[in-house]
C-alpha positions, 0 to 999 in steps of 0.5 A: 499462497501469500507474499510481503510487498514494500510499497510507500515506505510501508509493508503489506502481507498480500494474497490473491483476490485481495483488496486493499488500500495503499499510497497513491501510485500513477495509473488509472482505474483499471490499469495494471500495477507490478510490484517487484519489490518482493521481501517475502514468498510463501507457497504454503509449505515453504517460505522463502525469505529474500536478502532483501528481496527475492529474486525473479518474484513479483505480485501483479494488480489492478487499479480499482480506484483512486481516492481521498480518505477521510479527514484529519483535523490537526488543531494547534493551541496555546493555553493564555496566549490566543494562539489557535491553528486548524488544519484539515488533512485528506491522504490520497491512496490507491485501492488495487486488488492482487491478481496474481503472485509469481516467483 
């Protein structure tokens, strides 16, 4: 059984008792999370494609942390002019872990 969620302007094929990392979301570590944006449901023998969700579906999780990732260095530079331009980036996520999916 899996579903096709769409949090954070991204899409994430999620499975029970799976982890993973996704954009922040409000909440603190250990408080439960519904996402019923819901595009896509698979029981196993069926898929059930929504237009654009599917109805009455929704994926329940757990907040397991709330983090930075690591750095990205974005470095500007233009050759013979003395132009030099560094910048540290850290994008803050969510790690949840899938408990249960219903429809």
């Amino acid at each position: 059984m899996y579903a096709v969620i769409r949090t954070g302007g991204k899409q994430y094929k999620v499975h029970e008792e799976q982890i993973l990392k996704i954009e922040k979301l409000d909440g603190t570590e250990g408080s439960q999370v519904e996402f019923d944006d819901v595009l896509m449901y698979s029981d196993g023998e069926t898929i059930t494609l929504g237009s654009p969700k599917v109805e009455n579906a929704s994926v329940k999780a757990h907040i397991l942390d709330q983090g930075k990732g690591t750095k990205t260095l974005v470095f500007k530079y233009r050759r013979r002019k003395g132009f030099r331009r560094m910048k540290g980036h850290r994008q803050q996520y969510t790690e949840i872990k899938i408990e249960s999916i219903t429809v």
